[in-house]
N, CA, C and O atoms as a MOPAC input file, in Angstrom:
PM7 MOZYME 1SCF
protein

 N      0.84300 1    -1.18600 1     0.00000 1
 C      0.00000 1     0.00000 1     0.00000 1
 C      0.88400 1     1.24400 1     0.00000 1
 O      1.77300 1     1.18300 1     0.84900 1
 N      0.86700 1     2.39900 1    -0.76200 1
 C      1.22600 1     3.40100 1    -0.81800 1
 C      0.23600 1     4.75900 1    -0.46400 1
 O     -0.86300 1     5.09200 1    -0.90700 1
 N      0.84300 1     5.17200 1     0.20500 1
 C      0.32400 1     6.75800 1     0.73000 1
 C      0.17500 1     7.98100 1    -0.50300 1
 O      1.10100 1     8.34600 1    -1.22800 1
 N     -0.81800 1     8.34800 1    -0.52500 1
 C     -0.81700 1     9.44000 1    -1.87700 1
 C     -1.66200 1    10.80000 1    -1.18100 1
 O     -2.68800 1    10.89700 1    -0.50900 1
 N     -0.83500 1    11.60600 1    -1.62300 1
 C     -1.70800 1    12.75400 1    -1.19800 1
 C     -2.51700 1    13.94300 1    -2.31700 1
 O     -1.87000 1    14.55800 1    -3.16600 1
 N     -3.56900 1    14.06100 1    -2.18200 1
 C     -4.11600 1    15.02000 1    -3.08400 1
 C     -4.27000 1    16.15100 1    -2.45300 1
 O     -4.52900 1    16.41100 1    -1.27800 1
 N     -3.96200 1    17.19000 1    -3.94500 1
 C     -3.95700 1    18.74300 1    -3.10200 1
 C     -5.02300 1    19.31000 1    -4.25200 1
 O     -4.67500 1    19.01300 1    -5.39500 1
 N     -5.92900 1    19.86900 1    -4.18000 1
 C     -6.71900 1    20.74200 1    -5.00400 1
 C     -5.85100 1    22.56300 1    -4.98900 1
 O     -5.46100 1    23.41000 1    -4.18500 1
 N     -5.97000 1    22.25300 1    -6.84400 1
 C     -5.82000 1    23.84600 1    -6.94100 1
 C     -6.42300 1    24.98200 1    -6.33400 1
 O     -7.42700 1    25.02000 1    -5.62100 1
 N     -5.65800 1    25.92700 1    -6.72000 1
 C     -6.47600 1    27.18800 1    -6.10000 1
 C     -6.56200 1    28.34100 1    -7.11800 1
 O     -6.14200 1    28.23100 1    -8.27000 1
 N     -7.05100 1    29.29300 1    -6.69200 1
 C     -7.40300 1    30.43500 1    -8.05800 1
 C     -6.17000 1    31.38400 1    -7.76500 1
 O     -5.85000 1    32.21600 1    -8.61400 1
 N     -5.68000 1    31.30500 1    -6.92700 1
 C     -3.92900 1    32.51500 1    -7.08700 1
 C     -3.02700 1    31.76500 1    -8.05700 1
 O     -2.69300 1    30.58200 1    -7.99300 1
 N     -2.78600 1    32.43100 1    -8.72100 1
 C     -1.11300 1    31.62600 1    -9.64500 1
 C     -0.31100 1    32.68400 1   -10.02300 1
 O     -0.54000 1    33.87300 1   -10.24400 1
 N      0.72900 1    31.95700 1   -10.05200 1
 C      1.61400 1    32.94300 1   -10.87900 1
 C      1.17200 1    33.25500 1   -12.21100 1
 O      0.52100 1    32.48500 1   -12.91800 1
 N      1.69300 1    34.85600 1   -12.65100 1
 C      1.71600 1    34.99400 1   -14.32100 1
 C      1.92100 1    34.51100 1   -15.32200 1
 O      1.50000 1    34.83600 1   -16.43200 1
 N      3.05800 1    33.11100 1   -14.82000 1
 C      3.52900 1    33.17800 1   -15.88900 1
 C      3.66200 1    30.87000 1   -15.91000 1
 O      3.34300 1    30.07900 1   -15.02200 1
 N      4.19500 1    30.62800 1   -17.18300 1
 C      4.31200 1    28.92100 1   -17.32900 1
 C      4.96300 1    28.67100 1   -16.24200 1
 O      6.01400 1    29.31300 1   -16.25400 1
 N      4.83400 1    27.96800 1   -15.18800 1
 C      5.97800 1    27.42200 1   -14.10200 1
 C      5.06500 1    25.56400 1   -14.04100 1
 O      4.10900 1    25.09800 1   -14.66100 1
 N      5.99100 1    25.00600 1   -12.97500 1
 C      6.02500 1    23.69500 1   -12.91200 1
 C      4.53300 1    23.76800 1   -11.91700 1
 O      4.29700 1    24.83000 1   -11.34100 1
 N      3.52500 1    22.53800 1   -11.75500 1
 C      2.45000 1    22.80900 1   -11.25700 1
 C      2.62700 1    23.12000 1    -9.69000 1
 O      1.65300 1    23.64000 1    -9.14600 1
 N      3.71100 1    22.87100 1    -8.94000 1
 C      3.94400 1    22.73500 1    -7.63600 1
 C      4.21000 1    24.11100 1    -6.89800 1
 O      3.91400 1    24.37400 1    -5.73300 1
 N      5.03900 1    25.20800 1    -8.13000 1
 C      5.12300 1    26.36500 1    -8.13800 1
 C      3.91600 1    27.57500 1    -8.79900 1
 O      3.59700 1    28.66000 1    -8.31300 1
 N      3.44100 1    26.93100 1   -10.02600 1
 C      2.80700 1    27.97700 1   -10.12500 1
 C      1.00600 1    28.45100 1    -8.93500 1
 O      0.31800 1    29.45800 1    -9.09900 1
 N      0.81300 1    27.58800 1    -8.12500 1
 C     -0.65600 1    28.17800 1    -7.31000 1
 C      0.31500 1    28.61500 1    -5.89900 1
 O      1.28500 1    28.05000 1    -5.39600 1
 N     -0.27900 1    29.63600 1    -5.59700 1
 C      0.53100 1    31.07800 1    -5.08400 1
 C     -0.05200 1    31.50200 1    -4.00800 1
 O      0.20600 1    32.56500 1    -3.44300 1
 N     -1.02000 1    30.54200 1    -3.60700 1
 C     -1.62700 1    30.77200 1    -2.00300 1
 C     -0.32900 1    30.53300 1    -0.87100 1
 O      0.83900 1    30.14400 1    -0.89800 1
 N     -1.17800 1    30.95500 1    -0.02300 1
 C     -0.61000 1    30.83900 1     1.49300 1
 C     -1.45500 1    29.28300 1     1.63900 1
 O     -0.69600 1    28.31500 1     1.69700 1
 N     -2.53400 1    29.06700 1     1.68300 1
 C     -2.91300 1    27.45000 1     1.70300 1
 C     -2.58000 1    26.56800 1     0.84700 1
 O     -2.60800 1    25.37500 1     1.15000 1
 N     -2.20200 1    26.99600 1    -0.38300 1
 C     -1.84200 1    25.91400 1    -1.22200 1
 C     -0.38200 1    25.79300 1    -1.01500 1
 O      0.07100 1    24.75600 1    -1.49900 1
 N      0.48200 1    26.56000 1    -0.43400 1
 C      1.99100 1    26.28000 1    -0.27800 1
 C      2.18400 1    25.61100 1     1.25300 1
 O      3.12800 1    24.91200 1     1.62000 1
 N      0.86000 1    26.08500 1     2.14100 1
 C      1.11100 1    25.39100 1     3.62000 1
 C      0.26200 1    23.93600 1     3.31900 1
 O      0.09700 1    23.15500 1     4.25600 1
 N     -0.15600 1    23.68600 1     2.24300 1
 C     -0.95600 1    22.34900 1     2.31600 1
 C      0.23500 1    21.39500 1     1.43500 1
 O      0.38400 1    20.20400 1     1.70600 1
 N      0.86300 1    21.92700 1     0.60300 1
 C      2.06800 1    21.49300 1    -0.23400 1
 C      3.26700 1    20.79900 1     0.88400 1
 O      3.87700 1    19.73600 1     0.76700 1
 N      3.33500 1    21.78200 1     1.93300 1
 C      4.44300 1    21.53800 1     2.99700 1
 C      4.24400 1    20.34900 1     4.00800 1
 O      5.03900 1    19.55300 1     4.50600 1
 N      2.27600 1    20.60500 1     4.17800 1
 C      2.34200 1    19.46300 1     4.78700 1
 C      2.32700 1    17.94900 1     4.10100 1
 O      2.67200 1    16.84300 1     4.51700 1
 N      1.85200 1    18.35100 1     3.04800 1
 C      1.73900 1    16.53600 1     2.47200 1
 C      3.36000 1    16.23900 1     2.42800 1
 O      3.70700 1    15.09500 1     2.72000 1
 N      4.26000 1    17.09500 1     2.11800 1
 C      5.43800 1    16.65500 1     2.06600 1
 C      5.53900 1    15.82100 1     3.06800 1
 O      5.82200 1    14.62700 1     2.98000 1
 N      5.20400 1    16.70900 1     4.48300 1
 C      5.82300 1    16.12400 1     5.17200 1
 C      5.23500 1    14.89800 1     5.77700 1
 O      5.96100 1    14.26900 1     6.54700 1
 N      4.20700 1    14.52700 1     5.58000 1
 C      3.66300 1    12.99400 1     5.28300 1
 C      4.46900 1    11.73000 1     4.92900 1
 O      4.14300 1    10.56400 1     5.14700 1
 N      5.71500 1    12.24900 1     4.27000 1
 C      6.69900 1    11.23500 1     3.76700 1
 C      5.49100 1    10.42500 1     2.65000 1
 O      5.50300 1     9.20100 1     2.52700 1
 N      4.72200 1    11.10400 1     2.07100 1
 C      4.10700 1     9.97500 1     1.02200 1
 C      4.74700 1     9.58500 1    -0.41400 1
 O      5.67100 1    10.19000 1    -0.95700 1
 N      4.14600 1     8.58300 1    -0.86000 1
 C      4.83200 1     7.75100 1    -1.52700 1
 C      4.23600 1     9.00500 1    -3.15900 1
 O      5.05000 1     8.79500 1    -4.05800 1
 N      3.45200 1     9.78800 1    -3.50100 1
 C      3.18300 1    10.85900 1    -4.19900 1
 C      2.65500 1    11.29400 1    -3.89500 1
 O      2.22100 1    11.02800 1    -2.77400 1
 N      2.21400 1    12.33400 1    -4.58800 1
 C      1.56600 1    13.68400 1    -4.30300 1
 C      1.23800 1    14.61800 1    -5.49000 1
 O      2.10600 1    15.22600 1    -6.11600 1
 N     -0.21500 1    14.68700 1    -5.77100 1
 C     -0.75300 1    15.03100 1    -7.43900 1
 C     -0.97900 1    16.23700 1    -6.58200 1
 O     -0.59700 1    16.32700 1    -5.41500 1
 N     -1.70700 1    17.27100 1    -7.32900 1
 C     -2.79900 1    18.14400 1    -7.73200 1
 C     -3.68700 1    18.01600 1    -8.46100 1
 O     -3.46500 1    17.75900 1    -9.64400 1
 N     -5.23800 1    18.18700 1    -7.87500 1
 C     -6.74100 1    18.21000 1    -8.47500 1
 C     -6.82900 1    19.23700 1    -9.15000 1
 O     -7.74800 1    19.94000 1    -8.73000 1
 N     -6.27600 1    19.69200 1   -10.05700 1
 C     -6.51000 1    20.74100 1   -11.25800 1
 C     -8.23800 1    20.97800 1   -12.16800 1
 O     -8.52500 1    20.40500 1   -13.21900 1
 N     -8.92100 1    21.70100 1   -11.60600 1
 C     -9.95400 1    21.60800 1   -12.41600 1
 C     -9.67100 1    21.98900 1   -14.04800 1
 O    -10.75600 1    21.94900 1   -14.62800 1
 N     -8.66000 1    22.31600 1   -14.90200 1
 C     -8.55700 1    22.15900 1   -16.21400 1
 C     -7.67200 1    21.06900 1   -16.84100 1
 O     -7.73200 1    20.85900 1   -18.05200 1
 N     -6.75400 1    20.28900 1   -15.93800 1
 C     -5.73000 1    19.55300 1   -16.06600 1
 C     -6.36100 1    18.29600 1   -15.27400 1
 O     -6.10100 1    17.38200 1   -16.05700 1
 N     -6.83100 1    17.88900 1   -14.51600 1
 C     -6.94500 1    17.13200 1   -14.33400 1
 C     -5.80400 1    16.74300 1   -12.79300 1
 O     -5.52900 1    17.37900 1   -11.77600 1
 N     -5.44100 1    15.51200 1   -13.28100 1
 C     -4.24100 1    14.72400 1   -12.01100 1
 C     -3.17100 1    15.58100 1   -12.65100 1
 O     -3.14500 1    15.98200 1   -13.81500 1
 N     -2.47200 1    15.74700 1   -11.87900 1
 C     -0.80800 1    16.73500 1   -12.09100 1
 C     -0.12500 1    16.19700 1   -11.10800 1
 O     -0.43900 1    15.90400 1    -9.95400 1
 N      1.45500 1    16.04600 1   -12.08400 1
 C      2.39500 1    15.93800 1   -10.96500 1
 C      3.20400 1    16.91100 1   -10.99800 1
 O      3.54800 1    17.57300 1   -11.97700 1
 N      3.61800 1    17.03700 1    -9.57200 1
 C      4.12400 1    18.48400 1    -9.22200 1
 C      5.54100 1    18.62700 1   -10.30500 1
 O      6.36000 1    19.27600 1    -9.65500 1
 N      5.84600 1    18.45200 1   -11.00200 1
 C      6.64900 1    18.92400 1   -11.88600 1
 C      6.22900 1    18.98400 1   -13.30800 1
 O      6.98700 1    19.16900 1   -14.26000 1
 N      5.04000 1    18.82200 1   -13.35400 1
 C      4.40600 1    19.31600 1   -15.07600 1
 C      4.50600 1    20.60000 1   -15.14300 1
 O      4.05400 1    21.28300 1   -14.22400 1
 N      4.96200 1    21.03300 1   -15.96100 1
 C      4.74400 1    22.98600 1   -16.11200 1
 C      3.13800 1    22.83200 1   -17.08500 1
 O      2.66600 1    22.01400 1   -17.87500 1
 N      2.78100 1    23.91000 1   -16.57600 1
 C      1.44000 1    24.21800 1   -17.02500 1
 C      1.12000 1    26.09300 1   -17.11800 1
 O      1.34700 1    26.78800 1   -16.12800 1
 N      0.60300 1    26.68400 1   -18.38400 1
 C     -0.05600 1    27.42600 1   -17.78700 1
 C     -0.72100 1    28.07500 1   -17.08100 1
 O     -1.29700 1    27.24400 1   -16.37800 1
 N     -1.12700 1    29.32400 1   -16.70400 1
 C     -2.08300 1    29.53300 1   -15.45600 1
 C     -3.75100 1    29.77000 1   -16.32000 1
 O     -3.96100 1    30.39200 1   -17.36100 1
 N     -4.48800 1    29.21800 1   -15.66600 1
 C     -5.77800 1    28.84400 1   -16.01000 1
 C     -6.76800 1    29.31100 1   -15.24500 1
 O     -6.67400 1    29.00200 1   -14.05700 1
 N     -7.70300 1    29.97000 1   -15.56100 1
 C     -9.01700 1    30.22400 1   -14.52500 1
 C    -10.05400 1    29.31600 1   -14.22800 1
 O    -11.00500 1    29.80400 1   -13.61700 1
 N    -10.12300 1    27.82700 1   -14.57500 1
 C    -11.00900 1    26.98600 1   -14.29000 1
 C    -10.87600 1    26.97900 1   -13.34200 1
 O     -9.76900 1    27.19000 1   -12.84600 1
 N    -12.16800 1    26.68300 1   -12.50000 1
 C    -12.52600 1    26.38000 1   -11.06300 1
 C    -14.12900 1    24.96500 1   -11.00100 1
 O    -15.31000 1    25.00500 1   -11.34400 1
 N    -13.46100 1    24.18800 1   -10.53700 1
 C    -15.08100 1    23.26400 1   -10.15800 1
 C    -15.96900 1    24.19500 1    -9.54700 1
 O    -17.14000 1    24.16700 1    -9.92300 1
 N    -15.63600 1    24.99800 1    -8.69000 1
 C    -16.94500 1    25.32100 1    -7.90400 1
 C    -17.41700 1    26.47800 1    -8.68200 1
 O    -17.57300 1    27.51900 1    -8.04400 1
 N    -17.63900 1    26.48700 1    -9.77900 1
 C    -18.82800 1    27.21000 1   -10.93200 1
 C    -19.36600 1    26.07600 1   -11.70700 1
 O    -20.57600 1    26.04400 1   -11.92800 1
 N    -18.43800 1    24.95800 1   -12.22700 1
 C    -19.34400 1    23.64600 1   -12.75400 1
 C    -20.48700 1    23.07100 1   -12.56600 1
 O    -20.59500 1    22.98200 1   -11.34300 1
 N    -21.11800 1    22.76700 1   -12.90400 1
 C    -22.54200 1    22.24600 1   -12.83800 1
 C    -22.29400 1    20.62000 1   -12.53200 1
 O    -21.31600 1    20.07500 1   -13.04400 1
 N    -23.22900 1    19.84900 1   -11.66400 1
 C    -23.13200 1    18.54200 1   -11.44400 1
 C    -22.16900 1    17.51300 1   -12.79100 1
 O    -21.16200 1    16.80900 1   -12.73300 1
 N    -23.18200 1    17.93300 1   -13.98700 1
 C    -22.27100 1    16.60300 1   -14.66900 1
 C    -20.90800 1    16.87700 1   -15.44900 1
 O    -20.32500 1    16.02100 1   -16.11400 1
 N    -20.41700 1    18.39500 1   -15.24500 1
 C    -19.68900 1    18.64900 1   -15.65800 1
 C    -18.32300 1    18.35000 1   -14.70000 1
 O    -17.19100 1    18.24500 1   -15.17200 1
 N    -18.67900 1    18.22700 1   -13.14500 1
 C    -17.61300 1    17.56700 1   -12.20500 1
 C    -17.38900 1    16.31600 1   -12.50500 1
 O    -16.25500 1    15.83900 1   -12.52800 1
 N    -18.68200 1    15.52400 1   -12.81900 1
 C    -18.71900 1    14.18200 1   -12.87600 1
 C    -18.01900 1    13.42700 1   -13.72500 1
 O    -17.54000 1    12.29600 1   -13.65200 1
 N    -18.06100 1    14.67800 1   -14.96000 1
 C    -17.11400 1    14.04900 1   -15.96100 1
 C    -15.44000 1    14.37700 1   -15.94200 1
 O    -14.61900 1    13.80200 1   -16.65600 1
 N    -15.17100 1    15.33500 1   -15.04900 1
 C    -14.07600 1    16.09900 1   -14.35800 1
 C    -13.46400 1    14.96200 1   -13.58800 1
 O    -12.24700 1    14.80400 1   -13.50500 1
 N    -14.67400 1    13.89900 1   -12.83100 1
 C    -13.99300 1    13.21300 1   -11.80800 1
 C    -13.83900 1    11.57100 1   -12.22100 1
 O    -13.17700 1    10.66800 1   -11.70800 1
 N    -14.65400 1    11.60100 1   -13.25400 1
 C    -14.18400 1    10.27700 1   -13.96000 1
 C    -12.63200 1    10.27700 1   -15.57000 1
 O    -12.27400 1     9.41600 1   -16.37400 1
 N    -12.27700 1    11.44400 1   -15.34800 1
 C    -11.22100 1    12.07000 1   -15.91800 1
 C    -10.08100 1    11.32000 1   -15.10000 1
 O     -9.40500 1    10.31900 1   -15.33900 1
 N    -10.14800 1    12.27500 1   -13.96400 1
 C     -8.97600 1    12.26500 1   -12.85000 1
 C     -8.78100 1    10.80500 1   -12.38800 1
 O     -7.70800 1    10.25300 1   -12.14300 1
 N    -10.68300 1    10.01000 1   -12.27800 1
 C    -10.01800 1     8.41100 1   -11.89300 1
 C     -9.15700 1     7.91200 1   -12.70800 1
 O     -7.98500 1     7.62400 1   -12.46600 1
 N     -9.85000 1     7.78400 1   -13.88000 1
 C     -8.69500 1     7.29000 1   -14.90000 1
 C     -7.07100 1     7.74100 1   -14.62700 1
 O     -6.20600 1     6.91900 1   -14.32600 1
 N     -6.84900 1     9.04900 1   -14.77100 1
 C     -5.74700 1     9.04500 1   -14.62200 1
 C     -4.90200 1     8.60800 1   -13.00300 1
 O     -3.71900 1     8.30200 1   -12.85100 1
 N     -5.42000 1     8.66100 1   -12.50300 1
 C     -5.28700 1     7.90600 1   -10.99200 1
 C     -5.03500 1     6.32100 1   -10.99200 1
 O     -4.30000 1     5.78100 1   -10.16500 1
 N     -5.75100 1     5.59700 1   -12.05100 1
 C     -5.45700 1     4.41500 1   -12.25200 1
 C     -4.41500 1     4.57400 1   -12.80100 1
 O     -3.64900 1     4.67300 1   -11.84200 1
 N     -3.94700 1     4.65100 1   -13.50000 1
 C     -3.02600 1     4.79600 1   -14.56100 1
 C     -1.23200 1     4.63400 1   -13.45900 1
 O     -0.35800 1     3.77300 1   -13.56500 1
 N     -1.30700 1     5.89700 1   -12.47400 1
 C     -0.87500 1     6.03300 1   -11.34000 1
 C     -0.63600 1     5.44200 1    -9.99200 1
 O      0.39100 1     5.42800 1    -9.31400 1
 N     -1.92300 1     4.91600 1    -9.74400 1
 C     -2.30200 1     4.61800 1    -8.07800 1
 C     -2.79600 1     3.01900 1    -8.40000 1
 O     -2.98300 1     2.44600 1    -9.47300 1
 N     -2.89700 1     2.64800 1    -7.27300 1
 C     -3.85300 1     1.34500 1    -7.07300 1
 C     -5.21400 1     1.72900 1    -6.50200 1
 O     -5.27100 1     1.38100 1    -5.32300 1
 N     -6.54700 1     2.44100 1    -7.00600 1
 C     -7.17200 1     3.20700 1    -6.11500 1
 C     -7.87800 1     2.05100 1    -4.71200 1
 O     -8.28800 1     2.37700 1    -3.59900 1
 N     -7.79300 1     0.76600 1    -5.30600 1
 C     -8.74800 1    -0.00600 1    -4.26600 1
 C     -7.61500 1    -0.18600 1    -3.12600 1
 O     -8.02100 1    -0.52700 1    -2.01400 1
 N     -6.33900 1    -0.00100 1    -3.29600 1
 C     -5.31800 1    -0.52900 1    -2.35700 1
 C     -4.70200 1     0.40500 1    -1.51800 1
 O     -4.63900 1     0.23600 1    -0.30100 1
 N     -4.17200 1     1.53600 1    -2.19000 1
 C     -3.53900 1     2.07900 1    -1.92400 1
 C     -4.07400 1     3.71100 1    -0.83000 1
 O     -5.11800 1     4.19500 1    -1.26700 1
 N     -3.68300 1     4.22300 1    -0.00600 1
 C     -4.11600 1     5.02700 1     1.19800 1
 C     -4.35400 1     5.96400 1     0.73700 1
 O     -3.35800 1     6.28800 1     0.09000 1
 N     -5.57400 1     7.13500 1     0.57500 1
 C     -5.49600 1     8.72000 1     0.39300 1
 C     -6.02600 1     9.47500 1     0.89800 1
 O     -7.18000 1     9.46500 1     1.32800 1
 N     -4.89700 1    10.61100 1     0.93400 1
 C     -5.10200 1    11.87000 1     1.66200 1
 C     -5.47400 1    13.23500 1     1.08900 1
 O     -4.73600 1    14.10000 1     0.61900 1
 N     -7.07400 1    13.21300 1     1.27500 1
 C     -7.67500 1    14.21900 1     0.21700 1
 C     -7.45400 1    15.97700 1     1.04500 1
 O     -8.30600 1    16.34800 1     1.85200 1
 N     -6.15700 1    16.94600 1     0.67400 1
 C     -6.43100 1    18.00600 1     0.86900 1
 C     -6.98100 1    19.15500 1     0.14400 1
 O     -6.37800 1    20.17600 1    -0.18600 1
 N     -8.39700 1    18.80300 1    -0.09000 1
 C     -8.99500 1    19.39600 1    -1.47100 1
 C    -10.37600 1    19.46100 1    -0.96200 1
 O    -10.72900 1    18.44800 1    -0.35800 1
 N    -11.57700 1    20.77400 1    -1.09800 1
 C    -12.29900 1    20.87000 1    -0.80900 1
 C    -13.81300 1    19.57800 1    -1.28800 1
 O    -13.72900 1    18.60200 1    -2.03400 1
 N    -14.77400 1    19.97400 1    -0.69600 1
 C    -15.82400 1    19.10200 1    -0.85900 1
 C    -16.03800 1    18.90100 1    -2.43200 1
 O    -16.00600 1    17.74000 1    -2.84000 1
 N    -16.27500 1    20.03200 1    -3.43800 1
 C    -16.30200 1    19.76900 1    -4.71900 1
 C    -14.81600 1    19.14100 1    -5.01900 1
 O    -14.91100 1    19.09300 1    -6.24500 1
 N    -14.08800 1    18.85600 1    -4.86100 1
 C    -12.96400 1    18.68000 1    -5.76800 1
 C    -12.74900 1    17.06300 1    -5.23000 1
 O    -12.06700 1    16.30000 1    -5.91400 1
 N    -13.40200 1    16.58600 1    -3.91000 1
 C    -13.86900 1    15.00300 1    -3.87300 1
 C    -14.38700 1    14.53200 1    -3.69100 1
 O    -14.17400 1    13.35500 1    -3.39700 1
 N    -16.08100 1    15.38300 1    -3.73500 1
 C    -16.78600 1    14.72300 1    -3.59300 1
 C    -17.29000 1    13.34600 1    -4.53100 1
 O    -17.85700 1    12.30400 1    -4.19900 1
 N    -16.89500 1    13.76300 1    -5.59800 1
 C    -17.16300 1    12.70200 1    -7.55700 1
 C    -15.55500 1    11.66400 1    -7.19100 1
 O    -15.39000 1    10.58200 1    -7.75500 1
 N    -14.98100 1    11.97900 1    -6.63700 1
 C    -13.90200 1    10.95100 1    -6.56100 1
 C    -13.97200 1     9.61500 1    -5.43700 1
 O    -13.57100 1     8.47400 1    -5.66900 1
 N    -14.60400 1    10.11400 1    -4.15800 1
 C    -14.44900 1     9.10100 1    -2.91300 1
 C    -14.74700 1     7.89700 1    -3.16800 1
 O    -14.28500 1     6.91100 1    -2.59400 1
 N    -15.69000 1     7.91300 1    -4.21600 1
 C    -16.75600 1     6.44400 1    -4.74300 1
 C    -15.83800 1     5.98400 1    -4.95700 1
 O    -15.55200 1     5.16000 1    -4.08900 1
 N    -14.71600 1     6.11200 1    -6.16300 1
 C    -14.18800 1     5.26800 1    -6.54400 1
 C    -12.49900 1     5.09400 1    -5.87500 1
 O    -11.53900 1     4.74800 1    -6.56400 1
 N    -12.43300 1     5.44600 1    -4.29600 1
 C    -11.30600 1     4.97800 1    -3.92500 1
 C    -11.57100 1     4.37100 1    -2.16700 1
 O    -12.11100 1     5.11100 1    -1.34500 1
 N    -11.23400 1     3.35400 1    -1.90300 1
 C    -11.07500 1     2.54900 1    -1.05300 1
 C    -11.01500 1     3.15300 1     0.28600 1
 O    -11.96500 1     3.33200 1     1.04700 1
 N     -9.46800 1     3.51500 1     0.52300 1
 C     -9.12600 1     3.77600 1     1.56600 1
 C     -8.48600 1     5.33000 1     1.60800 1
 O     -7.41300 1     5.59800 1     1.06700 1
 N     -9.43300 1     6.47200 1     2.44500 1
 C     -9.27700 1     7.59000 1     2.44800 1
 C     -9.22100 1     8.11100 1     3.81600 1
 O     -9.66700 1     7.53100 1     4.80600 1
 N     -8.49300 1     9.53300 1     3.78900 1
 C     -8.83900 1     9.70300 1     5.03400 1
 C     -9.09600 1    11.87200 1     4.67600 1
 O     -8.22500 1    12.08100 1     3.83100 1
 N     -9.62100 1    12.87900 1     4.87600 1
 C     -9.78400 1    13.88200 1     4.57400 1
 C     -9.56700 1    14.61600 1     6.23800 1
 O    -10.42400 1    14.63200 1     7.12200 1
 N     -8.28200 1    15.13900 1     6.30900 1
 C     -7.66600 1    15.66000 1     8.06700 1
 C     -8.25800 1    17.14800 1     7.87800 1
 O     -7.93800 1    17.88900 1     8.80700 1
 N     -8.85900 1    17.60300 1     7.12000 1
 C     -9.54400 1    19.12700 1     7.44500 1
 C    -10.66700 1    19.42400 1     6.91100 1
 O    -10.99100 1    20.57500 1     6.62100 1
 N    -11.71100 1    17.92000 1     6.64100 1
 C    -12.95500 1    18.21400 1     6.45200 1
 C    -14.09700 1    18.89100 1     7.49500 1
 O    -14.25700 1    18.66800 1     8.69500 1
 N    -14.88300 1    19.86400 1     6.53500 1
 C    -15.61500 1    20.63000 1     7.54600 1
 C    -14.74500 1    21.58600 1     8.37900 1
 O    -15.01700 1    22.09100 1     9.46800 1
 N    -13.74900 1    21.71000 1     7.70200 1
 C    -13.33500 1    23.88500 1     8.25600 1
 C    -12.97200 1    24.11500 1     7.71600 1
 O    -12.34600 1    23.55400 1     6.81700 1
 N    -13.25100 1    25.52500 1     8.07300 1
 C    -13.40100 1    26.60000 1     6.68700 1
 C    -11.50400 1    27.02300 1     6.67900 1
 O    -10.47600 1    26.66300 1     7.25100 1
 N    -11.97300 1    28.04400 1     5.57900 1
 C    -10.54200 1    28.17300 1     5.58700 1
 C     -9.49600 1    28.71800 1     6.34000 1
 O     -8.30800 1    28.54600 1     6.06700 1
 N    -10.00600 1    29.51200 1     7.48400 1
 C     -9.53600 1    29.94900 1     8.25100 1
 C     -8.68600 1    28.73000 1     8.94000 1
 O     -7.49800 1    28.42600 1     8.83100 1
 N     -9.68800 1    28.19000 1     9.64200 1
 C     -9.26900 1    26.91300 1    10.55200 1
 C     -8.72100 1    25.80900 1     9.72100 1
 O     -8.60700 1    24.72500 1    10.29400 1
 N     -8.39100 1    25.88000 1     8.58000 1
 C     -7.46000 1    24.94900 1     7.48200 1
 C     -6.32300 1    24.94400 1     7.85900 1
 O     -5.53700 1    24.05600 1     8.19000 1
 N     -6.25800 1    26.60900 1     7.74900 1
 C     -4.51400 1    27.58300 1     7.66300 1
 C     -3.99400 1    27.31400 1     9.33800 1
 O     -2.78900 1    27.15300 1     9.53300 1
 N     -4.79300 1    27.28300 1    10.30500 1
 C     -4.50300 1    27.07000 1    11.62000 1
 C     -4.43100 1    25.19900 1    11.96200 1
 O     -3.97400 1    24.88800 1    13.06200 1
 N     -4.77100 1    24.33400 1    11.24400 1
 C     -4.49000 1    23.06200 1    11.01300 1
 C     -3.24600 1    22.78300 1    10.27800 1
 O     -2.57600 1    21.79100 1    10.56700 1
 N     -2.90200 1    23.58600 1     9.35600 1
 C     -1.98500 1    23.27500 1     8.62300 1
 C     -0.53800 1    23.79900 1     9.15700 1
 O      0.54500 1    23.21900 1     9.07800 1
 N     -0.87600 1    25.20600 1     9.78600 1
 C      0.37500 1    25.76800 1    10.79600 1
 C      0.43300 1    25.29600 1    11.67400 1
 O      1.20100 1    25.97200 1    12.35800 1
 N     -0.02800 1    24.15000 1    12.43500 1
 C     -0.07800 1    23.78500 1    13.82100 1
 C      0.76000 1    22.59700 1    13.67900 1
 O      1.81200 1    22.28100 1    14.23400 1
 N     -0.17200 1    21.84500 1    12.54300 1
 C      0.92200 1    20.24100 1    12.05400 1
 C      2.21100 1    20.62400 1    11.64000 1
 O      3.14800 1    19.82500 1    11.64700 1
 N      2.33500 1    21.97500 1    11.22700 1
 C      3.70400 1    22.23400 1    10.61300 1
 C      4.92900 1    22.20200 1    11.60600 1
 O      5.97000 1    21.54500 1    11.62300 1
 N      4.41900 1    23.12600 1    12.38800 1
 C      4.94400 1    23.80200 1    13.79600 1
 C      5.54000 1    22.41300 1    14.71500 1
 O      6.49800 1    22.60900 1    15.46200 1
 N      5.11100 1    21.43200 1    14.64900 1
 C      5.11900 1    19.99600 1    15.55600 1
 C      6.28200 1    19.47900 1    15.26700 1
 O      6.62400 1    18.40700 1    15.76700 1

């Protein structure tokens, strides 16, 4: 079994082409980056609502897609995208995941993976950034 961590994009990016790990430019997406690191997991994608699965060294443009303007079947088909490429990747029935990505970005995914665990479901973002500085801090 391998440990995988998912991070959902965010709408800050840089200007310009960088690698996917660098270009989203939050304060949560770089303290949620720090912590999966430090998870010691075996990978670690990004939920890209225009890209799909990313690994942190794809360079990509910066993009304004966001799931949370999508309409139901337009996630659905967003999230049977990302399984695929997750298979491709992961063992989804075997292998452990750690969803740091809001309710739209897994809710269309959980069905199809086994063993999950989501450490900051149900707070907002405030209390994310104070979860994520606290595990850091340890």
């Amino acid at each position: 079994m391998k440990k995988i961590v998912l991070i959902s994009c965010v709408k800050k990016k840089r200007q310009h082409k960088a690698k996917a790990s660098d270009l989203y430019d939050s304060p949560w997406f770089k303290l949620a980056l720090r912590y999966a690191r430090n998870q010691n997991p075996d990978s670690i994608f990004i939920l890209s609502a225009e890209h799909g699965l990313l690994d942190l060294d794809t360079e990509i443009e910066r993009y304004n897609t966001t799931l949370n303007k999508m309409k139901s079947a337009e996630r659905e088909k967003w999230a049977n995208r990302v399984v695929a490429q997750l298979k491709e990747k992961t063992d989804v029935k075997n292998d452990h995941f750690v969803f740091l990505a809001g309710q739209k970005y897994r809710e269309k995914l959980i069905s199809h993976i086994e063993d999950y665990v989501i450490p900051m479901k149900d707070l907002g973002i405030g209390k994310q950034l104070q979860f994520l500085k606290r595990h850091l801090d340890e």
